[in-house]
RONU-812026 format. One record per atom (N, C-alpha, C): residue in three letters; atom name; x, y, z. Coordinates in nm, 4 decimals, decimal comma, always signed. Layout:
REM residues N
SITE rest atom     east    north       up
SITE  ALA   CA        X        Y        Z
...
//
This chain:
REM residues 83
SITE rest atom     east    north       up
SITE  UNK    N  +0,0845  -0,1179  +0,0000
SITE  UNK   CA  +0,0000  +0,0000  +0,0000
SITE  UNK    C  +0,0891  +0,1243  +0,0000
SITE  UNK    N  +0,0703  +0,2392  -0,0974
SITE  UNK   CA  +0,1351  +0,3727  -0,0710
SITE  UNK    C  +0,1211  +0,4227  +0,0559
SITE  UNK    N  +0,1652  +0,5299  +0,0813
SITE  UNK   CA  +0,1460  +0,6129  +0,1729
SITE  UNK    C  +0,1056  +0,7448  +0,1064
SITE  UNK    N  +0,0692  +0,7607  +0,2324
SITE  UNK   CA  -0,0519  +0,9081  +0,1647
SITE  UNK    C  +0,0284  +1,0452  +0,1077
SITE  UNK    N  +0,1800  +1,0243  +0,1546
SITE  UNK   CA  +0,2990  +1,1426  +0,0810
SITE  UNK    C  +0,3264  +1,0864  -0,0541
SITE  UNK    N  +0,3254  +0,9296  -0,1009
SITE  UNK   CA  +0,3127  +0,8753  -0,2007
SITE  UNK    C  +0,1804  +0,8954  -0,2971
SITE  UNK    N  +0,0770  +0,8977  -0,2772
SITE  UNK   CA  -0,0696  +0,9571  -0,2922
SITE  UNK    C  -0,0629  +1,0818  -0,3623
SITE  UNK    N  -0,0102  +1,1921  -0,2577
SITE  UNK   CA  -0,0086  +1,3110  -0,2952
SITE  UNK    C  +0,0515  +1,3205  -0,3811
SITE  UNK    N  +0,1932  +1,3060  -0,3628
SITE  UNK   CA  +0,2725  +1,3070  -0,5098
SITE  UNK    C  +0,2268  +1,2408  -0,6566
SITE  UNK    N  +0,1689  +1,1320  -0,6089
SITE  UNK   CA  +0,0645  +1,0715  -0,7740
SITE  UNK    C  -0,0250  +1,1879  -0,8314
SITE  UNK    N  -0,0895  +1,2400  -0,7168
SITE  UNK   CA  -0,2052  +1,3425  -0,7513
SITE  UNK    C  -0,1726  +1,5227  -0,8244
SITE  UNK    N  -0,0081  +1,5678  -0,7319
SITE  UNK   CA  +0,0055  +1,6332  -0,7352
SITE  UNK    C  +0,0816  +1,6606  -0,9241
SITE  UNK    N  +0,1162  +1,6303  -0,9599
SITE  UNK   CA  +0,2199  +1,6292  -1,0585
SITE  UNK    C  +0,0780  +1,5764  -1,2250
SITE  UNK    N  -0,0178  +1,5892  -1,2043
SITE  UNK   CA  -0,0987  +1,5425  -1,3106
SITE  UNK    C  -0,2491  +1,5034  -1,3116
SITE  UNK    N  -0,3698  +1,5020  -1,3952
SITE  UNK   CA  -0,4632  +1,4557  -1,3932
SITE  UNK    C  -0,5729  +1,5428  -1,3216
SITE  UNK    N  -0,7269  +1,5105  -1,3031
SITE  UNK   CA  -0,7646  +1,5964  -1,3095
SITE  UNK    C  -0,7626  +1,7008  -1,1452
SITE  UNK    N  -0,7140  +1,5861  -1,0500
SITE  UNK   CA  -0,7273  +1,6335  -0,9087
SITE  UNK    C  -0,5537  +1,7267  -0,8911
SITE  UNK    N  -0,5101  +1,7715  -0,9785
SITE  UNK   CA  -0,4041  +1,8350  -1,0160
SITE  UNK    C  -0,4023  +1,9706  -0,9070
SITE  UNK    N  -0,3176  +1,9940  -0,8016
SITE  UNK   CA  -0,3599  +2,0504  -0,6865
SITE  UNK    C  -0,4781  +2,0252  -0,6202
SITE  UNK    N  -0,4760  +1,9221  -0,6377
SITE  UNK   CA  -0,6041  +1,8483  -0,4795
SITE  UNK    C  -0,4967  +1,7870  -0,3472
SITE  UNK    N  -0,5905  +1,7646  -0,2756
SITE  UNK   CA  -0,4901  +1,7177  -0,1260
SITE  UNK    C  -0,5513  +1,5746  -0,1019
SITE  UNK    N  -0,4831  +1,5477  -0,0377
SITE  UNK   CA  -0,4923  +1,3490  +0,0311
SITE  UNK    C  -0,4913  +1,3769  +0,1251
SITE  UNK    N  -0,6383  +1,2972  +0,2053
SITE  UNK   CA  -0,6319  +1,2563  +0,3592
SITE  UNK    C  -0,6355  +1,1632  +0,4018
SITE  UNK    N  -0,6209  +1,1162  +0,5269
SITE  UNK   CA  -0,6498  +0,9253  +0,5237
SITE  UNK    C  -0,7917  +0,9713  +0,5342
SITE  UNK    N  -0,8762  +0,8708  +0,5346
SITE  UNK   CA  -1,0094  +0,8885  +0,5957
SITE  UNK    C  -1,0462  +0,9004  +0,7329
SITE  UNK    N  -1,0002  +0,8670  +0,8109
SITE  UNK   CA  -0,9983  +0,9607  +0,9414
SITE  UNK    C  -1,0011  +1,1018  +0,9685
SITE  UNK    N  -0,9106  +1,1533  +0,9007
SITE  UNK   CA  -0,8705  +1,2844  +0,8931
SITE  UNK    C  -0,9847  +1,3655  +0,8005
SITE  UNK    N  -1,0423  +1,3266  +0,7240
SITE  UNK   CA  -1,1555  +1,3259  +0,6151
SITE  UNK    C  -1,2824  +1,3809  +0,6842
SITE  UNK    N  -1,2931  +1,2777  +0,7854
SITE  UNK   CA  -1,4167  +1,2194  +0,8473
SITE  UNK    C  -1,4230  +1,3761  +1,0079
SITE  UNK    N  -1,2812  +1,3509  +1,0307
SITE  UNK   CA  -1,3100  +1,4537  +1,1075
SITE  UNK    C  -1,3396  +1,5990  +1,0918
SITE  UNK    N  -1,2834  +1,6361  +0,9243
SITE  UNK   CA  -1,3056  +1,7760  +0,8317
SITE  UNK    C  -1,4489  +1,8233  +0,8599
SITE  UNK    N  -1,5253  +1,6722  +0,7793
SITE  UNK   CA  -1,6454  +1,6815  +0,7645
SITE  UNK    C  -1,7525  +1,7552  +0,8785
SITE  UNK    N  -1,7728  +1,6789  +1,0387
SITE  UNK   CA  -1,7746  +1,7247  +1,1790
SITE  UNK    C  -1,8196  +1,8658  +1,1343
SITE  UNK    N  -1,9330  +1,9162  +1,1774
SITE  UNK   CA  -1,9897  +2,0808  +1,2034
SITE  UNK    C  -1,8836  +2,1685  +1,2951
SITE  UNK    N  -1,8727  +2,2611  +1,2461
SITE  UNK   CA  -1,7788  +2,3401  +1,3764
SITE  UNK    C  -1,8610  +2,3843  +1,4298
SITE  UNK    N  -1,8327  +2,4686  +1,5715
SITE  UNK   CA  -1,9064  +2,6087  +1,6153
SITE  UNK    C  -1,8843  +2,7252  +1,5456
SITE  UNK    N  -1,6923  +2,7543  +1,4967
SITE  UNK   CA  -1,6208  +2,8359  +1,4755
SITE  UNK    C  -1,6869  +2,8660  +1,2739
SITE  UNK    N  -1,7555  +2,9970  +1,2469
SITE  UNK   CA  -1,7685  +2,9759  +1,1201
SITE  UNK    C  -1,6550  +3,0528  +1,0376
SITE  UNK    N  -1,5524  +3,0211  +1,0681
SITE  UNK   CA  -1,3826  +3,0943  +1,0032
SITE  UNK    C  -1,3361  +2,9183  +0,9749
SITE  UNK    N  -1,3805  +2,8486  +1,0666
SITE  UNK   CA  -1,2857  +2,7244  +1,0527
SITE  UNK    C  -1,2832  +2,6695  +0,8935
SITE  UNK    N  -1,1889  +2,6344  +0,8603
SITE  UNK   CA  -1,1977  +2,5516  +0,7300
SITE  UNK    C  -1,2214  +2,3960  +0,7148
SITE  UNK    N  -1,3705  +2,3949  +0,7020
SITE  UNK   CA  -1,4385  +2,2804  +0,7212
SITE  UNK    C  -1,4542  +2,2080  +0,5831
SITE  UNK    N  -1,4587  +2,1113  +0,5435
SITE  UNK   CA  -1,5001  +2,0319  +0,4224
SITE  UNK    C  -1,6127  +2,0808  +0,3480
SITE  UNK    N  -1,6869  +2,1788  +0,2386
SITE  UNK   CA  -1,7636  +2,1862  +0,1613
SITE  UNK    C  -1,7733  +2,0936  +0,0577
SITE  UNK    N  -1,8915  +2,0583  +0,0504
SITE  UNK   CA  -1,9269  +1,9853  -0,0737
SITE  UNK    C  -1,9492  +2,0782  -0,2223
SITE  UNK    N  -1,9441  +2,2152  -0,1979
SITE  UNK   CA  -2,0209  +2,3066  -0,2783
SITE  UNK    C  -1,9035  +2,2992  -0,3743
SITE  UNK    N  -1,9211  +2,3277  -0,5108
SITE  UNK   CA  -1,7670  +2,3383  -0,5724
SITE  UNK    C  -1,6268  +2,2536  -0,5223
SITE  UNK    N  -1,6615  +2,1350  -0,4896
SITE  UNK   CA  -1,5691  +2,0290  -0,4595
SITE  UNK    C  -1,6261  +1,9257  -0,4584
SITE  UNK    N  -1,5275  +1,7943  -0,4938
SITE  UNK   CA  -1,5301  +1,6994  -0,4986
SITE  UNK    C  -1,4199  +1,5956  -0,5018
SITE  UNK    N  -1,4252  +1,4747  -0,4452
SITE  UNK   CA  -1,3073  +1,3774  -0,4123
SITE  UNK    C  -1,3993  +1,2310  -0,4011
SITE  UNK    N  -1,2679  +1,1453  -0,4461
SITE  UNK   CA  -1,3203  +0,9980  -0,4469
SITE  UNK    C  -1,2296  +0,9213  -0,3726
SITE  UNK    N  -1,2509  +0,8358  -0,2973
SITE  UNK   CA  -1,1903  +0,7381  -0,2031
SITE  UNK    C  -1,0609  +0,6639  -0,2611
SITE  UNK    N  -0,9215  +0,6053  -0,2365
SITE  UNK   CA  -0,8290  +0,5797  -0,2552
SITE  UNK    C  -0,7501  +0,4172  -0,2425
SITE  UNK    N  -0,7887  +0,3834  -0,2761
SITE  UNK   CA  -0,7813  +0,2110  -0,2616
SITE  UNK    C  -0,6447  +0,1887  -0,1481
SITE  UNK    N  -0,5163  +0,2991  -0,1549
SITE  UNK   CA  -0,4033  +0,2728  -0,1052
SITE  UNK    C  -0,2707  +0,2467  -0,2612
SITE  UNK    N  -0,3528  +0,1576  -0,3691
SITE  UNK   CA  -0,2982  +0,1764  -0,4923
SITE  UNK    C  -0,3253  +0,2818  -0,6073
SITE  UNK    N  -0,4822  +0,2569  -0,6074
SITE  UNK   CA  -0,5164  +0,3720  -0,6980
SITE  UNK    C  -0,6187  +0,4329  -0,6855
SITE  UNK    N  -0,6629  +0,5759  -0,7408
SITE  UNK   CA  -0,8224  +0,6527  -0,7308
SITE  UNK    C  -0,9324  +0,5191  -0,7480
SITE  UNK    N  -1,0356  +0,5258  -0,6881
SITE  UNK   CA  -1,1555  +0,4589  -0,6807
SITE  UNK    C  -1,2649  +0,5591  -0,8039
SITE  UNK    N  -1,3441  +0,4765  -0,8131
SITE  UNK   CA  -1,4515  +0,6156  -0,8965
SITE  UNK    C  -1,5376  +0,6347  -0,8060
SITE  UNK    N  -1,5489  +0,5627  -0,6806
SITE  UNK   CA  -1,6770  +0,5724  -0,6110
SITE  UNK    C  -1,6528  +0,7263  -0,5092
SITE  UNK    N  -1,7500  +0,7912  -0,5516
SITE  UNK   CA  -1,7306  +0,9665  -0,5159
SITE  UNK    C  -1,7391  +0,9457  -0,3530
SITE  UNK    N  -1,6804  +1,0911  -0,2859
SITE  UNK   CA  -1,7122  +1,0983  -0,1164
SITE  UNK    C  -1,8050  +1,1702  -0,1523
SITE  UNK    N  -1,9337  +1,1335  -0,0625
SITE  UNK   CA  -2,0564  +1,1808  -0,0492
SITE  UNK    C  -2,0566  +1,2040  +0,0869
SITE  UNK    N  -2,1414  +1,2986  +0,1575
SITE  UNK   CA  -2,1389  +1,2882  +0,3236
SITE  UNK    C  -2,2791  +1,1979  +0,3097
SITE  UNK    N  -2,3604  +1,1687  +0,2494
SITE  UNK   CA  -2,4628  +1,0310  +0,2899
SITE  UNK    C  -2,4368  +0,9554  +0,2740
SITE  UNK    N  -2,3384  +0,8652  +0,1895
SITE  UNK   CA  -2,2587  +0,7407  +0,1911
SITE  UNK    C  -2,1297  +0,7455  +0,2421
SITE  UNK    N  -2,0464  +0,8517  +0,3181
SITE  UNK   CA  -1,9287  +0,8314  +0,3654
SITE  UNK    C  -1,8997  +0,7263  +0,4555
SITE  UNK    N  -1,9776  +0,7081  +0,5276
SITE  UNK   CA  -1,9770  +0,5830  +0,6672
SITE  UNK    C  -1,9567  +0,4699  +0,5624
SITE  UNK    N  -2,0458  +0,4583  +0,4868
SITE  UNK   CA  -2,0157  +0,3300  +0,4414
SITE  UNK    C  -1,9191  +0,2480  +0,3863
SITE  UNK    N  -1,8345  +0,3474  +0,3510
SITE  UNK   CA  -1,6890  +0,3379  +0,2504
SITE  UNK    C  -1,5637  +0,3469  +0,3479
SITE  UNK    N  -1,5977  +0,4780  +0,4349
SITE  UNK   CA  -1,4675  +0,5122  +0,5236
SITE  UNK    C  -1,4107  +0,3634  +0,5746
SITE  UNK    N  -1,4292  +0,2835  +0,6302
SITE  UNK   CA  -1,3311  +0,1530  +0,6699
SITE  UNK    C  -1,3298  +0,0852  +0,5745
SITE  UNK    N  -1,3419  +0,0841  +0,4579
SITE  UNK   CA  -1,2890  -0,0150  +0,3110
SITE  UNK    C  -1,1279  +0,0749  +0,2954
SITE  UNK    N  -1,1401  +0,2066  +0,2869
SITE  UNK   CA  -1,0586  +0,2589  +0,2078
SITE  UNK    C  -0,9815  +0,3833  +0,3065
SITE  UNK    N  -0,8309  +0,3699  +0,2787
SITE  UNK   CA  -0,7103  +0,4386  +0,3473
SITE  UNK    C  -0,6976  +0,5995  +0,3347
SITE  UNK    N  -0,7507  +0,6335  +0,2018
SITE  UNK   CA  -0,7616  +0,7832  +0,1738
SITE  UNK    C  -0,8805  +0,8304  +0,0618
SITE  UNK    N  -0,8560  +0,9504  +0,1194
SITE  UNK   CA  -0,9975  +1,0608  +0,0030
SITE  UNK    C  -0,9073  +1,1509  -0,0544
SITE  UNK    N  -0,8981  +1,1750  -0,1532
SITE  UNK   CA  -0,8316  +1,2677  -0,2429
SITE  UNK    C  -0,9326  +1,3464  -0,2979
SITE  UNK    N  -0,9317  +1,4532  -0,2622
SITE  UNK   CA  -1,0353  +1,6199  -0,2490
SITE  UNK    C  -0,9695  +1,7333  -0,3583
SITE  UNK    N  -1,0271  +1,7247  -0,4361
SITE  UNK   CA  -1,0332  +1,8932  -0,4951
SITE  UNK    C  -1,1032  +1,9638  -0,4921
SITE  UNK    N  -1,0648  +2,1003  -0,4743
SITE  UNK   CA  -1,1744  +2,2320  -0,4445
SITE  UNK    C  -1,1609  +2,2864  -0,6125
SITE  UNK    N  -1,2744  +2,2948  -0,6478
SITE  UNK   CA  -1,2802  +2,3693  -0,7707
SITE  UNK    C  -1,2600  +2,5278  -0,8028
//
C-alpha cells in the first residue's frame, strides 16, 4: 500500500485532481464534523469533490457525506479537490 505522501505526489504532478490534497479517511471524516467556529476551514461539498483511494489507486466511487460511513473503513484515503 502507498502512503498518503506517495498519494499526494501521484495526484500532485498530473490529472484531473491536479492541486487536490490526500487525507487518510480519518482525517476526512473529522473535516467533515460541524464546527461552532464559522472561520474554521471545514469540508464543503459546494464546488468540490473527491473519491476514495484504494491505497494503490483513485476509486470512482465519489465521497458523499450520505454514503461516507459506508466506505470510510474499506478505504485508506480521500483525495479532495476544491474547484
Amino acid at each position: 500500500m502507498k502512503t498518503l505522501s506517495e498519494v499526494q505526489d501521484e495526484i500532485t504532478f498530473g490529472g484531473e485532481f491536479f492541486g487536490g490534497e490526500v487525507f487518510t479517511t480519518e482525517e476526512f471524516a473529522e473535516l467533515m464534523k460541524p464546527s461552532d467556529d464559522p472561520e474554521d476551514n471545514e469540508i464543503e461539498f459546494v464546488d468540490s469533490f473527491g473519491y476514495f483511494h484504494d491505497g494503490e489507486q483513485l476509486t470512482d466511487i465519489a465521497v458523499d457525506p450520505y454514503t461516507f460511513d459506508d466506505y470510510k473503513d474499506r478505504y485508506p484515503y480521500v483525495v479532495w479537490k476544491k474547484n
